[in-house]
VMD Tcl script that draws the C-alpha trace (Angstrom):
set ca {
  {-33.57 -39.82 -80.06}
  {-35.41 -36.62 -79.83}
  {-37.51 -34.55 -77.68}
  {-40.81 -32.30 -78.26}
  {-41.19 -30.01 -75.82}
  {-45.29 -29.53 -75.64}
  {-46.42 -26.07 -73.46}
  {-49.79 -26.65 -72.66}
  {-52.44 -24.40 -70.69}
  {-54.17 -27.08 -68.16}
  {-53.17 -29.98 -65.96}
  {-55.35 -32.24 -68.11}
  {-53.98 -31.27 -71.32}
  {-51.24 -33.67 -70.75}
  {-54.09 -36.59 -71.15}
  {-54.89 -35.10 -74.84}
  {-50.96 -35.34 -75.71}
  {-50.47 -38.79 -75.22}
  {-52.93 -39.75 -77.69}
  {-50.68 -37.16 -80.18}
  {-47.52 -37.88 -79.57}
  {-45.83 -40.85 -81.39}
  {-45.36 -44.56 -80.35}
  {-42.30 -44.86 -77.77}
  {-42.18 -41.09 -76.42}
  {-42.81 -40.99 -73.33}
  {-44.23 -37.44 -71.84}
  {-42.19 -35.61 -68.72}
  {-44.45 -33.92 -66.38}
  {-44.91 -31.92 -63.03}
  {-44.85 -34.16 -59.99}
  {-47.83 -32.26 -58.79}
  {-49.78 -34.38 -61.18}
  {-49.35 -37.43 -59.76}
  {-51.28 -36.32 -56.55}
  {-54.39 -35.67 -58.93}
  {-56.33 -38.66 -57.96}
  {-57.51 -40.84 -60.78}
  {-55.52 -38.32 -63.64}
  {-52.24 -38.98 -61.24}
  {-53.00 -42.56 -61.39}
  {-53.59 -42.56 -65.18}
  {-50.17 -41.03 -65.39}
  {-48.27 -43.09 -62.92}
  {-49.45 -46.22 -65.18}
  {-48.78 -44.91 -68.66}
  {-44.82 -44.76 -67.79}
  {-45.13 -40.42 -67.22}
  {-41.64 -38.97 -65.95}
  {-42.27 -36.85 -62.91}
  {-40.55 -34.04 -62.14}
  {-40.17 -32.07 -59.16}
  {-40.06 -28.35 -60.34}
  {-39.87 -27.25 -56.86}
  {-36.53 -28.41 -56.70}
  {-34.12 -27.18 -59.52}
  {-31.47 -29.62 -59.10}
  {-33.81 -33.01 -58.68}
  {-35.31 -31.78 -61.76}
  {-32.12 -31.62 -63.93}
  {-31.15 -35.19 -61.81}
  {-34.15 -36.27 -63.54}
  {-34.34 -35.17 -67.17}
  {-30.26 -35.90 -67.50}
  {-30.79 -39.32 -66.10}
  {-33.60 -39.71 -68.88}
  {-31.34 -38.39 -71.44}
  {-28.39 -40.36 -70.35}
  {-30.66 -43.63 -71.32}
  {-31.78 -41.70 -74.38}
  {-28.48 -41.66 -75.86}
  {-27.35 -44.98 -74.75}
  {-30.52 -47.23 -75.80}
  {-31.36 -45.06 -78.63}
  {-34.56 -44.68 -78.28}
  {-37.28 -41.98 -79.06}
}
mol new
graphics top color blue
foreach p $ca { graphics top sphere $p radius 0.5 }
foreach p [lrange $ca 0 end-1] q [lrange $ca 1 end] { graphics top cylinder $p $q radius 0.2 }
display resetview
């Protein structure tokens, strides 16, 4: 498993990424995002992780939980 940590300048960046990024990744982003109308639905149906960056410690719930299944299903 790895990660590829992507910092990107616009909210609709993410949308160019996906198309980069290899089969089976799947991209982490701000839960702001999914409020964005049809882009928030576009994520919400692609498999997107939200997370709330407001909140430190639902964040790292979040992204360790990810990891965690990561590790044990090896994937990428």
């Amino acid at each position: 498993p790895y990660v590829i940590v992507c910092n990107h300048q616009a909210s609709l960046d993410l949308m160019g990424m996906v198309e980069v990024i290899p089969d089976r990744c799947v991209p982490i982003a701000k839960k702001e995002l999914m409020y964005m109308g049809p882009v928030g639905w576009a994520c919400w149906l692609s498999g997107i992780i939200f997370i709330n960056r407001q909140k430190r410690e639902d964040a790292i719930h979040v992204i360790s939980q990810t990891a965690r299944i990561m590790r044990r299903e090896n994937v990428r």
